[in-house]
N, C-alpha and C positions, 0 to 999 in steps of 0.2 A: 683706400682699400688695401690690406696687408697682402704680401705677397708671401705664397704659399709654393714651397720649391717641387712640393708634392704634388704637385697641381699641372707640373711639367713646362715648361717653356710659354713666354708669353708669346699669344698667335704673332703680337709685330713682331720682336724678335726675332722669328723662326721666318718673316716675312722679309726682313730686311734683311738676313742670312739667303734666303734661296736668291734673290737678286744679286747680293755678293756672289753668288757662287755659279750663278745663270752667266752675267757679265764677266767674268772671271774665265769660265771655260768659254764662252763666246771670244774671247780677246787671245786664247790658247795658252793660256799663262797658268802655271802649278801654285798650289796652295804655298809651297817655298818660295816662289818669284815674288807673291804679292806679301808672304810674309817680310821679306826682306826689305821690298820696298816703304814697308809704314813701319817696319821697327818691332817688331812681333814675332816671337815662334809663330813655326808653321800650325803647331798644336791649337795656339791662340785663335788664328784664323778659322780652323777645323768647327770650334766650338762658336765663332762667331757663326760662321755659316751655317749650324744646325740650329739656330736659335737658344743655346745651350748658357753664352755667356752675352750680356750684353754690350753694346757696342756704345762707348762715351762720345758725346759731341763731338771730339776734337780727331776722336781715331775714326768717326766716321766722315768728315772732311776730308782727313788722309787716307782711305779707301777710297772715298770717292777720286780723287785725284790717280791716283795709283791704278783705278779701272778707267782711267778717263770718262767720268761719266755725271752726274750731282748727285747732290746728296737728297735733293727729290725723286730724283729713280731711283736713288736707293730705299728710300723710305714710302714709295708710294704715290707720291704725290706729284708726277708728271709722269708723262705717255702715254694717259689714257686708259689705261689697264681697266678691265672691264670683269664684273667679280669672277667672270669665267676665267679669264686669264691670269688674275688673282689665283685661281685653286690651282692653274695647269703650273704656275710660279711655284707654290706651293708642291706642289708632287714634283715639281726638279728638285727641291730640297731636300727629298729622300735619299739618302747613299744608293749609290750604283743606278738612281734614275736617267740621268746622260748618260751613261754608259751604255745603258738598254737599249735608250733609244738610237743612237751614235748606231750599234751595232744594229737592230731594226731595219734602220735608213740603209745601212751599206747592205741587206739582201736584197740581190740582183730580182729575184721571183717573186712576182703579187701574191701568189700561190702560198708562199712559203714564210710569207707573211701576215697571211690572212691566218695559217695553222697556228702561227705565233700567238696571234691575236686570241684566239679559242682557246688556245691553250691556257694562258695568262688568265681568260677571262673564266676556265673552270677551275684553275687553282684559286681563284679570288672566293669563289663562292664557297668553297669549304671551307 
C-alpha cells in the first residue's frame, strides 16, 4: 500500500511517538536530554513523538535504551495495554496533554475540578 503524506501520520507512528513521550515525561527528562542521549536534535525527537517522522530500527533501540524501557513498550507489544489505554496513550500525544493534566492533578478542590471538567467538556462540543 503506498504511502500518502496527505493522509497525515501513520496511527503506529503517532503510537510509538506518544509512548516516547508518556515514558520520557514519566522519567522527567526534556526532549533535549533524550535528544542528546541517541544523537539527535531535540527537533528530531519532537517529530518523532508526534508521529510526524518515523522512527528506524536502530534509533528505536537507542530510545528505548535511553528511556530505559524495550523496544516492545515502545511499540505496543508489552504491558498489556488495553485498546482503551491504547486511545488515553494516544490523547497524551497531543501537545500540551501532560501539561493539562500535570496542572488538573495539582488542583487542591474536587469542586474546581469538576468546573474544569465541564468546562473542557462544553468547549469539546462546539
Amino acid at each position: 500500500m503506498p504511502l500518502d503524506d496527505a493522509l497525515g501520520p501513520d496511527p503506529v507512528d503517532v503510537a510509538i511517538g506518544a509512548r516516547m513521550r508518556l515514558r520520557r515525561k514519566s522519567l522527567g527528562i526534556s526532549q533535549g536530554v533524550l535528544s542528546e542521549r541517541v544523537g539527535v536534535s531535540f527537533q528530531q525527537i519532537q517529530k518523532y513523538e508526534r508521529g510526524a517522522n518515523r522512527v528506524s530500527g536502530s534509533m528505536l533501540v537507542a530510545i528505548a535504551a535511553a528511556l530505559d524501557t524495550t523496544v516492545g513498550w515502545l511499540v505496543g507489544e508489552e504491558g498489556g495495554l488495553s485498546d482503551a489505554a491504547d486511545e488515553i496513550v494516544g490523547a497524551l500525544a497531543i501537545t500540551g496533554a501532560v501539561d493539562l493534566l500535570e496542572a488538573f492533578a495539582a488542583i487542591p478542590r474536587a469542586s474546581a475540578r469538576a468546573a474544569l471538567v465541564t468546562l473542557a467538556q462544553e468547549m469539546a462540543d462546539r
